[in-house]
N, C-alpha and C positions, 0 to 999 in steps of 0.2 A: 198767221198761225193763231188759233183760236186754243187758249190754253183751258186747262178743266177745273184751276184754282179757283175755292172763292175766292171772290170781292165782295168787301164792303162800301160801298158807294153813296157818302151824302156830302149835302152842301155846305161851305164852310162859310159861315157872316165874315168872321173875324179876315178868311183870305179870299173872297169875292171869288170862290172857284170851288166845282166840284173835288174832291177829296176820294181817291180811292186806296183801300188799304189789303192787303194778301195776307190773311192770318195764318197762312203755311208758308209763306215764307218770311222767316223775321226780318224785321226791318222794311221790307221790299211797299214802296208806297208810291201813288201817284198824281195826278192832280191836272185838271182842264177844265177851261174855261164852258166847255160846254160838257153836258154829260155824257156823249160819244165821243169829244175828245179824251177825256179821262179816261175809258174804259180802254180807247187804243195806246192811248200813251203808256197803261198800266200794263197791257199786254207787250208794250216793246220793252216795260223794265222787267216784268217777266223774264222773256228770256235773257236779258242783260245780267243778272241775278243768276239764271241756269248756270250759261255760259260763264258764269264768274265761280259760282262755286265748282265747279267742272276744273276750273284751270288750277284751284287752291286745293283740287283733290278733296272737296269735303262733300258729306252725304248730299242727294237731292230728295228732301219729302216728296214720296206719290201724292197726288192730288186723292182727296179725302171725296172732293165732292160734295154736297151739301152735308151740311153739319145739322145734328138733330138736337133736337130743344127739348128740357123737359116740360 
């Protein structure tokens, strides 16, 4: 499942691996060695993240979709 959140997606020196971060969902981040592993990894906390707040009963943000800059 291909979700509609952004991702932010860059390389990290400091942990020798790409970095990806979900700014609609807090907290929710992810991380791989390559940068299609990260993006799938990110999508499987995705919904790990859904399905969690689902189960504690709390809101789930719509996906925004790209975010505009001024």
């Amino acid at each position: 499942m291909t979700s509609k959140y952004e991702m932010i997606i860059y390389w990290s020196e400091q942990d020798q691996s790409y970095i990806v971060e979900v700014p609609e969902l807090p907290g929710c981040m992810a991380d791989g060695n390559s940068y299609q592993e990260a993006v799938r990894n990110a999508e499987q906390v995705i919904n790990e993240w859904i399905e969690t707040a689902k189960e504690l009963g709390r809101s789930i943000p719509e996906p925004k979709g790209r975010l505009l800059y001024a």
